[in-house]
N, C-alpha and C positions, 0 to 999 in steps of 0.2 A: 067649903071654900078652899079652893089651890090656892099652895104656896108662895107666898109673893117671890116674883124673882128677884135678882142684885140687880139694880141699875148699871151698876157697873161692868158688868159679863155684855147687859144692851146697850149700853153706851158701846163699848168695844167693836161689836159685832156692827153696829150702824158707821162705826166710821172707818170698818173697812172695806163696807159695801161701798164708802162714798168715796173713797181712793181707788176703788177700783172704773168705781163711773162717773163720778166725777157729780156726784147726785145722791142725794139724802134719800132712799127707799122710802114707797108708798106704802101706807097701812097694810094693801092686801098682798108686798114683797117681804113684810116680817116673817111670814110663817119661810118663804123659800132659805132666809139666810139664819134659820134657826131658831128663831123668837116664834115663842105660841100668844098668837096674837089675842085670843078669846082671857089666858091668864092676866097679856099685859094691858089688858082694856079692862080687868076686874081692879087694877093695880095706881095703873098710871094714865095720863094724858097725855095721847099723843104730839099733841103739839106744845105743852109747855116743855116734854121731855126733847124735842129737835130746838126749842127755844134755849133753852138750860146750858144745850150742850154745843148749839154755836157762839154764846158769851163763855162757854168755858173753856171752848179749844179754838180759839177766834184764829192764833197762829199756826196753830198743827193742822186745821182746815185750809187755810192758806197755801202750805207745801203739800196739802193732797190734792187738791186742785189741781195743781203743777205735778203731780204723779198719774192724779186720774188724764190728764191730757196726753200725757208721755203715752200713758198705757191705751188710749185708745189710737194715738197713732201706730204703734205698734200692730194693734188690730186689726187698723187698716193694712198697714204694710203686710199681714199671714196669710191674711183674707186674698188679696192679688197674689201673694206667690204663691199659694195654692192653686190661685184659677190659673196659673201661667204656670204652673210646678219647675218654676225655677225665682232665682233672686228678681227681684224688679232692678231693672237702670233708677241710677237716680235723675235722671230726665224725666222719667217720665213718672218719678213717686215727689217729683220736688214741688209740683202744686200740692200737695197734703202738706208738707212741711212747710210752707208760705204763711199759713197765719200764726204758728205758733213756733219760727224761726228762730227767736231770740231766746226761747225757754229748751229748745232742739241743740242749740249751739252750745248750749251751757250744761248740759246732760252728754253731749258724747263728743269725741274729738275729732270722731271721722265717722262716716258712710258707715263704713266696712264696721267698726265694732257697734254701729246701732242695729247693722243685718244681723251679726254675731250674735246680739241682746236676743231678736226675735226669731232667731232658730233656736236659742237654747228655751225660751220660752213655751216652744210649739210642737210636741213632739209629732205630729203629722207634717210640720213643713221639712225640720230635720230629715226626715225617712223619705220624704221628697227629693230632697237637696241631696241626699245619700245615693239612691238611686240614681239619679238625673248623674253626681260625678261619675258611676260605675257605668254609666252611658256612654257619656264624653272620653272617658279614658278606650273606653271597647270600642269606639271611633276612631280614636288618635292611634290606638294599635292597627287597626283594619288600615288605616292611610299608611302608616309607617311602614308596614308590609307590602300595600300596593308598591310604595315609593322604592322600597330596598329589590321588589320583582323585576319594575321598570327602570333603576337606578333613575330618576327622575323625580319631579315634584309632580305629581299628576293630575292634570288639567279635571276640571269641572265634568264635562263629557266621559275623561277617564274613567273618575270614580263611579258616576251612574252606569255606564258599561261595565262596567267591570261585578255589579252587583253588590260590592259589600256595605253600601248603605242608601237609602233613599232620600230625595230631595226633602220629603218632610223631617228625613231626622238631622239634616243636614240644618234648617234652616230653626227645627226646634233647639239645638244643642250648640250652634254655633252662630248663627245669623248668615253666612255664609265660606266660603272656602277657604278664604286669607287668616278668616278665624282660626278654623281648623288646622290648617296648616302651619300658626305660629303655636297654636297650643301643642298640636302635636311635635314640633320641634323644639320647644322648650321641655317638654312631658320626656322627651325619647332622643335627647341631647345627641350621646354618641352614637346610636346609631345612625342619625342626618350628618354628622360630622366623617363617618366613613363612606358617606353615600358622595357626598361634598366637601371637597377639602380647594375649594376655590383661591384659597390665599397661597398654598401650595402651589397650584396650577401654575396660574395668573400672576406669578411673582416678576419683577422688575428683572430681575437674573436669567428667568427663563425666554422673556423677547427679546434680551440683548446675544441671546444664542440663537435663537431662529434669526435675528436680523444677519447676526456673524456669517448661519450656514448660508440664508438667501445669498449674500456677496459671494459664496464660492460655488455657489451652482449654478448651470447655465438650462437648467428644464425644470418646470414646476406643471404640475396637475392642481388646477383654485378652484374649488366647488364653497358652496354655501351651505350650512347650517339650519337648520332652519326649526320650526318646534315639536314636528311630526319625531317618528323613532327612525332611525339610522335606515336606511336602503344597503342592509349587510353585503347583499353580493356586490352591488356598485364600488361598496369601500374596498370589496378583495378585489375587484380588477382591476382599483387603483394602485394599492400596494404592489401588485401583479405587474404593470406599467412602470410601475417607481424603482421595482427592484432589477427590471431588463435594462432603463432606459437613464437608470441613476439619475431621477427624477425626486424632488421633492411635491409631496402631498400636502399641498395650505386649505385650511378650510376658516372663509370669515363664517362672523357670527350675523344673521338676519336681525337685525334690530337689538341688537346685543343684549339677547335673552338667554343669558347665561346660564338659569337656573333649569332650562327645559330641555337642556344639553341632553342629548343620550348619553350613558351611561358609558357604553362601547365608544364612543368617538372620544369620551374624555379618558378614558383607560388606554388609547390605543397612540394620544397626545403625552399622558406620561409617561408612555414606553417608548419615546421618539419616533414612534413608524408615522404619524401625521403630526401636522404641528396648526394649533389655533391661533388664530391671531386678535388680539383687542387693541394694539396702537399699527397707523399706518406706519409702512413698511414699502422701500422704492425697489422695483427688480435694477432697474437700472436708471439713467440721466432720464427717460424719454415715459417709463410708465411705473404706478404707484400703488398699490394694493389698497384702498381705503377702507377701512373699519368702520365711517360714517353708518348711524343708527338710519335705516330704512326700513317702512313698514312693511311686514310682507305680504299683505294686502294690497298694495298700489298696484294700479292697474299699470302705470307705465312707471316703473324705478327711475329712469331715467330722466323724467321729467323735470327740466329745472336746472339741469346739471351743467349746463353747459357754463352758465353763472361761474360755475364751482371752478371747472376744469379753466376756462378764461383767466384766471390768474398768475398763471404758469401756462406759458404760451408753448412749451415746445412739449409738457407731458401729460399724458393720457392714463385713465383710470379704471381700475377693475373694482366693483362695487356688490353686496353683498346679495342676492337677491336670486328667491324660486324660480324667478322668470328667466329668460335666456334672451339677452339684447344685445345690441349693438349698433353705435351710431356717434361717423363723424363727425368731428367737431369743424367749422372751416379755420381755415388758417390766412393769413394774409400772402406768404412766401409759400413757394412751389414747393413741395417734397410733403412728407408725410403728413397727415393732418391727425388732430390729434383724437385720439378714443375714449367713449366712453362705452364701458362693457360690465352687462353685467350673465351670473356665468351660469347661475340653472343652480338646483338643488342636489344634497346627496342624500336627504331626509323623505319621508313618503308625507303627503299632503295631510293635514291637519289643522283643519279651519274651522271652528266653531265659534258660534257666540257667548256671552255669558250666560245666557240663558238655555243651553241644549238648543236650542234653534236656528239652525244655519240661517241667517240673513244674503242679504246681497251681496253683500262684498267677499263671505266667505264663498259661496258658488262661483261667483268669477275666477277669484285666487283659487280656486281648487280646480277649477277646467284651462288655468292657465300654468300651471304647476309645474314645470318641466324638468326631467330627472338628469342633471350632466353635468356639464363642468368645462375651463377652458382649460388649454394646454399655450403653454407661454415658452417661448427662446429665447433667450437672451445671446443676443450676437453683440459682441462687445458693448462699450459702454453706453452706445446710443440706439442702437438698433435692436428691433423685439420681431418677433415673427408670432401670432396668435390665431390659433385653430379651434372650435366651437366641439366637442364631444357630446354625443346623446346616450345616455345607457338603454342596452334595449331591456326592453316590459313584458317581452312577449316569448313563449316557450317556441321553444327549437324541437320537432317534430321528433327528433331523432334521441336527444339530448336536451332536456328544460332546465337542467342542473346546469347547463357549462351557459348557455345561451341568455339566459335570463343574467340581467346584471353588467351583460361584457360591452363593450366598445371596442371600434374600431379607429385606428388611426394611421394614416401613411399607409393603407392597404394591409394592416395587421391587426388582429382583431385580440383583444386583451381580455382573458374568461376570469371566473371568478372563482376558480379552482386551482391558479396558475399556469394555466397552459395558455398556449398562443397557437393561433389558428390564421391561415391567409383569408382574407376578405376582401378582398378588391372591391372599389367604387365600379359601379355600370354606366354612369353620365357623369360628364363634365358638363356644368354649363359657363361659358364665355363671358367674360364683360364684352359689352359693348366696343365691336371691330372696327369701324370706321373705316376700314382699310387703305383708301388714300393716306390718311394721316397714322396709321398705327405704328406702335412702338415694335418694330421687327422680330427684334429680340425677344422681345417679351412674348413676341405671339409664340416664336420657335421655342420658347421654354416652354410653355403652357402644354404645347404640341409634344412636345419632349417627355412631360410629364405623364402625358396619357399612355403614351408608350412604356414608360417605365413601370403604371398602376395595372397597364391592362385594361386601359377606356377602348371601348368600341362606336359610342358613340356620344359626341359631342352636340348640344346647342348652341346659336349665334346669335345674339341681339345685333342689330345695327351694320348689316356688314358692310353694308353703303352708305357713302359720306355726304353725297352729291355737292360736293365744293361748287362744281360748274354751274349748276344750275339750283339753287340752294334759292325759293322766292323768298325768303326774309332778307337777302342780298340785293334783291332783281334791281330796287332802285338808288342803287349805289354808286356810280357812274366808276370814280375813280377805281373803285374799290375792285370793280370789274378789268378797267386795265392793269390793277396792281395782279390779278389772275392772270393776266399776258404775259405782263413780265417775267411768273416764273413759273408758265408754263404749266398751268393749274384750270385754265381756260375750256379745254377739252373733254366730254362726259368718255368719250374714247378711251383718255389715259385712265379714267377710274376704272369704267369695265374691263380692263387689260389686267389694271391689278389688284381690282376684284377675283377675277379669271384665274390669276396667279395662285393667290391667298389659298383660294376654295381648291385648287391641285394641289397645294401640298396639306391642306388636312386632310383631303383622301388618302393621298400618300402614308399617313399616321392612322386612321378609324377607319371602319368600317361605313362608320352611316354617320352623317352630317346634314342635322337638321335647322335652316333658316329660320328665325320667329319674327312675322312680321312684324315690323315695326314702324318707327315714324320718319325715319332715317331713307328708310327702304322703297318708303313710298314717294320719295320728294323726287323722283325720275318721272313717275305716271304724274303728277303734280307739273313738271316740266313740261307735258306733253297738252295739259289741258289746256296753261295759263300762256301757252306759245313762248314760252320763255325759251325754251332749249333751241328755237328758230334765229333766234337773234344773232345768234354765233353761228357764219357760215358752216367751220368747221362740220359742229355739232347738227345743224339740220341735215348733211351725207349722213351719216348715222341714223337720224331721226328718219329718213324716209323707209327706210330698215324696219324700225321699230313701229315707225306710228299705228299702221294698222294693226297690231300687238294690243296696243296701247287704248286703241278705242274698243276692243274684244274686251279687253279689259273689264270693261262695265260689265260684262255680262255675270260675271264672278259673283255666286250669293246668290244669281235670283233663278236657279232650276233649272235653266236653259239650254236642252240638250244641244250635243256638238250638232247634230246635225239640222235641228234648228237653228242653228247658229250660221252654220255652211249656206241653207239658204236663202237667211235676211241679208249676208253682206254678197249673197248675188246679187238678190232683188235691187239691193243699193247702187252696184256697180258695174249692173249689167253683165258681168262677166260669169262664164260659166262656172259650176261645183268645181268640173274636171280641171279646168284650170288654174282655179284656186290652188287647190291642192296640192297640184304639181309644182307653183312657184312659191307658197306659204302652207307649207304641208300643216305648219301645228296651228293655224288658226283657229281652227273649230274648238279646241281644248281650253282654251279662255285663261291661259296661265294668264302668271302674274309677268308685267311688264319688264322687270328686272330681269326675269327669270329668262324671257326672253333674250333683251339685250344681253346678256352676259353667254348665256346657250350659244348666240349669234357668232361670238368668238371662240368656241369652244373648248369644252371640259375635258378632261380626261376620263373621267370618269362619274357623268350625268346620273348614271344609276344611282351611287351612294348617297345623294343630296336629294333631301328633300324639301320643299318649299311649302312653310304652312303659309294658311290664310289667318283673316283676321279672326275670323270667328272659328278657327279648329281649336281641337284639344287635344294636349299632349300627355299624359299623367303617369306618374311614376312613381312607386314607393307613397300614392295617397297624393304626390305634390302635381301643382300645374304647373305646365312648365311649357305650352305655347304663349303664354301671354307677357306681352314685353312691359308693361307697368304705366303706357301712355297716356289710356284711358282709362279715367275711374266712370263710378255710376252714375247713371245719366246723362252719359252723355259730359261729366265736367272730367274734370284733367284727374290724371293718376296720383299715387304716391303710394309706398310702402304701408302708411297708417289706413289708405282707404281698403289698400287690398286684404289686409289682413279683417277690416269688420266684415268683408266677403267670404274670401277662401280662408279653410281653414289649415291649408299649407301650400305654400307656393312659391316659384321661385321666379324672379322679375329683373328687369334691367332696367335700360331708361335714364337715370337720376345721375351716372357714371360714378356715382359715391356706393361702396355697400354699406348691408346695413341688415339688420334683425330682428325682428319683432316678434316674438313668439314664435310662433313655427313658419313663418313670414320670413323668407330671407332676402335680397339684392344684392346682385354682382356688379361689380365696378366698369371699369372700360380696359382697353388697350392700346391706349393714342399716347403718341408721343408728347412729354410735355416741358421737352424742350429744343425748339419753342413753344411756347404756351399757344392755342389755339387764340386769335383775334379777339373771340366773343368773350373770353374769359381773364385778357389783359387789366392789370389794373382789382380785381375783384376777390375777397379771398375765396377760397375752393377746400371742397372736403373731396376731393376725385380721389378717388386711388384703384392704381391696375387690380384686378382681383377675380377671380374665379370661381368656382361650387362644384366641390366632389360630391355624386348623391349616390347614397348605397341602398342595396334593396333592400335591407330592413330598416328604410327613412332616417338613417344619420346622415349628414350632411356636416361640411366642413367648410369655409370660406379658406381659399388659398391668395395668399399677396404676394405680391412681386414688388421688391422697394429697394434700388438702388443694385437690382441686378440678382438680387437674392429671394428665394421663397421660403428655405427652413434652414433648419441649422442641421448639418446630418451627420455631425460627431456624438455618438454616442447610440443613437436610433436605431432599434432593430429594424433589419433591413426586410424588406420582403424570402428576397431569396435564401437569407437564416432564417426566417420562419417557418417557410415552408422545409426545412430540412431538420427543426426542430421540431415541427408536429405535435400533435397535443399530446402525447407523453410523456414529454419534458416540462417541468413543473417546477416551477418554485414556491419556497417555500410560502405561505403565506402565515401571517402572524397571528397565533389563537387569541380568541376575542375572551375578555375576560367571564362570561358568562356561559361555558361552552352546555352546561345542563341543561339552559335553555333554548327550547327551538330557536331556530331562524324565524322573524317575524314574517308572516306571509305577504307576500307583495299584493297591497288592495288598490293598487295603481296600475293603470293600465294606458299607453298614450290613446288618445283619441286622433 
């Protein structure tokens, strides 16, 4: 017979099996927790022996209870961090802690020392937990590195391009990138602190010096910001321009995303050669530089603003944004109306989703993306003069180093190596002529101008007014002798100085090209509706014209001249030969205008050319026969429909300019004061204005406002450019990172 055992060694051993589960072991778990079950069955009763021992430990059973509960939440809790090899949220372990809350609460005093309890408890969650931190830290290094490469916080897309860690480790070690990027900036302190010294920047001391210099400068270069990395050679042609033209360099922030600032544009802000701006800032009485947060997403920046700028009735605002816009505000009183502009980017595009996944909005915003900036005058306290700059994208055959990056402006072309080269614009295109009513002056400047860039040749919107015979008049009785009275009555005196106008731009270009218009047509309009009959005068004239006028039609439908020569025998009985001899150009089917004005003639007919409605003009990619009066299908034009059409193009029409992406509108040239009749009483965004287009598709809106178009104190002139040549150089400022390449340009205009 084996040795009876102590009850006491089995008493022991049973009630720490039952602290640990919260349960009195079955007969056949004696042998697992060290009792030999076959001795204590020769011995003892197993049930009076669990009876005995729960009257004898009634209260010590009690707080094992409350231990074995603890200990199996515990359990539970190793059990999930293992399957998840990292700590649980207490979101989503606090249904296990729900029933036995009140016993949970009184055992530990937080969270954090109940995970404490069960890492120390678990040597495989520990070695878990161990691993998993030497993870998260070998991440927050890998980011800290990207960021100190990039001088940036680097976007989602960044890191997975860039390869140093995967979406899945991303989303096991951190949940996602905000994670990362606060662990890794709390983890690696001062190195994000030399990367960012934003309270430095951005100090209250340092706007009230840009506002100081803005007051004593009279030329600014405003580009926008935006999240993509710096467009380097664009920022050296600007420095390049700042330091000929003693020009300050402003850059807003795109929806004042401070943190994805390049690295180069904030080092190059400390060093004074550019200056950021986060509060608005007025160049003068009349326009305002706004800091307002705009997405850079929005398909139209502009949208809404007019709200804004309506507050302040006399001043106009430049606004932060990728896109390249422009558009008047009306005004109630005649003279300038007022702007809203926004100025193009100097960052390369950079639109992603949160998800690696370009969505829609990123694909728009990135095919509308445009790399420039505007150039602003300040002519005393009220007057500004403002030019639209495009950087070019594209290599120079010769030279892709100097080409790529540069801008032209004022026919000088600004490289990103510091040299300056002449570039002359190829086309001007005209606001809207009107030529009875035009502002004299202003035409003789615009003329003037061409001469002094080197224009050969010129476009015309509108160059006929038709006052005389205008049908949206026809039934106006008085309205027609208040025409008498001052001598306005006569289609004669237009063609005369039409006839004039069109002699002295020959006189300045070589080729002057007419863009049919709506304006232009209201003479052939005259001839259908027998309006132009009504007035003695004007039918002498019309018998001139009219058979012009009904050839007319023939325009568009194929019709060779010499079928033509024979239907208007057939009609008229008269012979070819005599035709000819008294209406030699009949057969030719010009346009009716073209006639009547020929009728008095040109000095020089060769250089003028007359499009039709359905020609095409194109230039540097833009169109540039079509005058803006019809949109698609046939409904009425505008700036907004032409641009869902072409994807660049230059319009009239509206007599306001205006911008829309690569969409531009030139203004008119009629005198406005007096104010034309139809526009008494009503406010007006008109204003005189022009379009220089260069052959590498920059473009530049020119105004004319109170007699002036630019400010020319200070502005390299053409004629010292060309004698400075591109091997005069200045200096330009080294960019804080010079070890690293130049980021390659992944932009290209479309």
């Amino acid at each position: 017979m084996a040795r009876k055992p102590l009850l006491k060694n089995i008493e022991k051993k049973i009630l720490k099996y039952y602290s640990e589960h919260g349960k009195f072991p079955s007969k056949n778990k004696l042998n697992s927790i060290g009792i030999n079950f076959k001795n204590f069955k020769e011995h003892y009763d197993y049930d009076t022996v669990i009876k005995n021992l729960k009257k004898k430990y009634q209260k010590k059973i009690g707080k094992l209870d409350d231990l074995a509960k603890i200990a199996e939440l515990k359990r539970t809790y190793i059990r999930i961090a293992i399957n998840q090899r990292k700590h649980v949220d207490y979101q989503k372990f606090k249904s296990h802690v729900r029933k036995d809350k009140k016993l949970y609460k009184a055992s530990y005093s937080s969270y954090d020392v109940f995970q404490r309890d069960c890492e120390r408890e678990s040597e495989t969650l520990r070695d878990i937990l161990e691993k998993r931190q030497a993870n998260r830290l070998r991440l927050a290094k890998a980011y800290t590195e990207l960021s100190w490469q990039i001088k940036a916080y680097p976007t989602y897309t960044e890191i997975i391009e860039s390869g140093i860690m995967t979406r899945a480790e991303i989303v096991h070690n951190f949940k996602d990138v905000e994670t990362l990027k606060g662990f890794a900036n709390l983890t690696f302190k001062s190195i994000f602190d030399k990367i960012y010294q934003f309270d430095e920047i951005f100090t209250p001391k340092r706007q009230k010096e840009i506002v100081k210099m803005i007051s004593k400068c009279d030329r600014f270069i405003v580009t926008t910001i935006g999240s993509g990395f710096a467009f380097r050679p664009a920022i050296r042609s600007m420095l390049n321009y700042s330091k000929r033209n003693k020009a300050m360099v402003i850059c807003l922030i795109a929806k004042q995303n401070i943190e994805r600032i390049d690295y180069t544009l904030i080092d190059l802000h400390q060093r004074g050669h550019i200056h950021l701006l986060i509060d608005d800032v007025a160049i003068n009485e009349n326009i305002m530089l706004s800091t307002m947060e705009i997405d850079e997403k929005m398909v139209n920046p502009l949208g809404g603003m007019d709200r804004y700028a309506k507050n302040n009735e006399l001043c106009s605002y430049v606004f932060a944004s990728p896109k390249q816009m422009r558009r008047p505000v009306p005004v109630k009183k005649t003279g300038l109306p007022r702007l809203l502009i926004s100025t193009g980017a100097c960052t390369l595009p950079a639109y992603y989703s949160d998800k690696y996944r370009r969505g829609r909005r990123c694909l728009i915003a990135h095919s509308d993306h445009l790399l420039g900036a505007i150039v602003i005058e300040k002519d005393g306290d009220k007057l500004f003069h403002t030019r639209q700059i495009q950087f070019n994208t594209e290599d120079d055959e010769d030279n892709n180093l100097f080409c790529t990056g540069s801008f032209a402006d004022w026919g000088v072309e600004y490289r990103p190596d510091g040299s300056v080269n002449v570039h002359l614009p190829d086309i001007m295109i005209f606001g809207d002529l009107h030529s009875y009513l035009k502002d004299k002056n202003a035409y003789v400047t615009f003329l003037e101008i061409c001469k002094e860039l080197g224009i050969e040749t010129i476009g015309l919107h509108d160059v006929y007014d038709s006052v005389s015979t205008n049908p949206h008049e026809r039934k106006k009785a008085t309205y027609r002798q208040y025409l008498e009275f001052v001598n306005q009555s006569q289609c004669s005196n237009e063609l005369i100085e039409l006839k004039n106008d069109l002699n002295i731009a020959t006189s300045y270009v070589k080729k002057v090209k007419i863009i049919d218009s709506n304006h232009d047509d209201m003479l052939q309009r005259g001839f259908d509706n027998g309006m132009i009959y009504e007035d003695p005068r004007n039918a002498i004239i019309a018998d001139f014209v009219k058979p012009y006028a009904v050839v007319n039609h023939f325009r568009g439908t194929n019709t060779s001249e010499k079928e033509i020569w024979k239907k208007v025998s057939e009609v008229t009985q008269i012979p070819v030969e005599n035709l000819k001899k008294h209406f030699p150009f009949l057969g030719k089917a010009k346009k009716t205008l073209q006639y009547a004005v020929e009728l008095y003639g040109l000095d020089h007919p060769e250089k003028i050319e007359w499009l039709d409605l359905d020609s095409s003009w194109t230039y540097a990619g833009f169109e540039l026969a079509d005058h803006g009066h019809k949109g698609s299908n046939g409904a009425r034009g505008g700036i907004g429909a032409s641009e869902r059409v072409f994807n660049r193009k230059i319009e009239g029409h509206s007599h306001t300019d205006g911008q829309f992406n690569r969409v531009a509108r030139v203004g008119h040239i009629m005198q406005m004061n007096p104010q034309p009749k139809y526009t008494l009483g009503s406010p007006t965004s008109w204003i005189m204005s022009c379009i220089n287009l260069y052959s590498s598709g920059q473009f530049n809106h020119i105004t004319y406002i109170d007699g002036k178009y630019r400010k020319e104190d200070g502005l390299l002139s053409i004629k010292k450019a060309k004698s400075l040549g591109r091997r005069d150089k200045v200096k330009i400022p080294t960019f804080s990172d010079q070890n690293n390449e130049d980021i390659e340009v992944s932009y290209v205009a479309s």
